[in-house]
C-alpha positions as CSV (number, residue, x, y, z in Angstrom):
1,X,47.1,18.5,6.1
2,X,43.9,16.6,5.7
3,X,42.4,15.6,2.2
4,X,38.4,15.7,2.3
5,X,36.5,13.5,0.2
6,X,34.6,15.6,-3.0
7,X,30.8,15.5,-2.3
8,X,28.9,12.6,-3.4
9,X,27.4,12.9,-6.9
10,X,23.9,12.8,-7.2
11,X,21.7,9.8,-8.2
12,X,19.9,10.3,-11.1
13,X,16.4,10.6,-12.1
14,X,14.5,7.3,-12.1
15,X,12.6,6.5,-15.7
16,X,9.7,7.4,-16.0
17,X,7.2,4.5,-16.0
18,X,4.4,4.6,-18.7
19,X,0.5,4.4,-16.7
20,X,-0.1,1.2,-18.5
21,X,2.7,-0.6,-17.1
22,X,2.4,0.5,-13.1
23,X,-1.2,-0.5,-14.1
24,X,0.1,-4.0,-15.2
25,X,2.2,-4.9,-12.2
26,X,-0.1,-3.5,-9.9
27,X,-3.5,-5.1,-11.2
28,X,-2.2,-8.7,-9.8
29,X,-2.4,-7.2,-6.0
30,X,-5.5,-5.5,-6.6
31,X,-7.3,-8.4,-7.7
32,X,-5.6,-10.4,-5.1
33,X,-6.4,-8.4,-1.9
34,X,-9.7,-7.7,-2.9
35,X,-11.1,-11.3,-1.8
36,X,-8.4,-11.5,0.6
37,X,-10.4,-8.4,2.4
38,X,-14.0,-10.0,1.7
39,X,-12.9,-12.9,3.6
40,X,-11.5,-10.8,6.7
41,X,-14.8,-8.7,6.7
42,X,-16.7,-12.3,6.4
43,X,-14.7,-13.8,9.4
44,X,-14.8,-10.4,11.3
45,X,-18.8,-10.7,11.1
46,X,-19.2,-14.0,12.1
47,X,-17.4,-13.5,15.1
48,X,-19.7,-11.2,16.2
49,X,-18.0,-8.2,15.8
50,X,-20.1,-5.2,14.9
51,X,-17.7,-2.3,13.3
52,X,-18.9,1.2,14.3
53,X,-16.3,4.0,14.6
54,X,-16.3,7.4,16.1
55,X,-19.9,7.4,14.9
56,X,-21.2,4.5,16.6
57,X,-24.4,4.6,17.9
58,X,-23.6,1.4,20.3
59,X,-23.3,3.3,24.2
């Protein structure tokens, strides 16, 4: 005879975090890749490139 293992038990619920703090440990990245992305579109447009999309009017 084999023994089997009794199922795992399950995890349980995470905490729930107040808005204010996710706001708090969030807010540092926010305010960090905003001029991080202002500089990409800066080097991205001084290198000529022009954007578009799907909507492009460029042929």
């Amino acid at each position: 005879m084999t023994a089997t293992a009794p199922p795992p038990a399950p995890l349980p619920a995470p905490p729930l975090v107040p808005p204010r703090a996710a706001l708090r440990d969030t807010l540092g990245v926010g305010i960090g890749i905003f001029p991080l992305g202002l500089a990409f579109g800066v080097l991205l447009t001084q290198s000529g490139y022009a954007g578009g999309g799907p909507r492009s009017s460029r042929c």
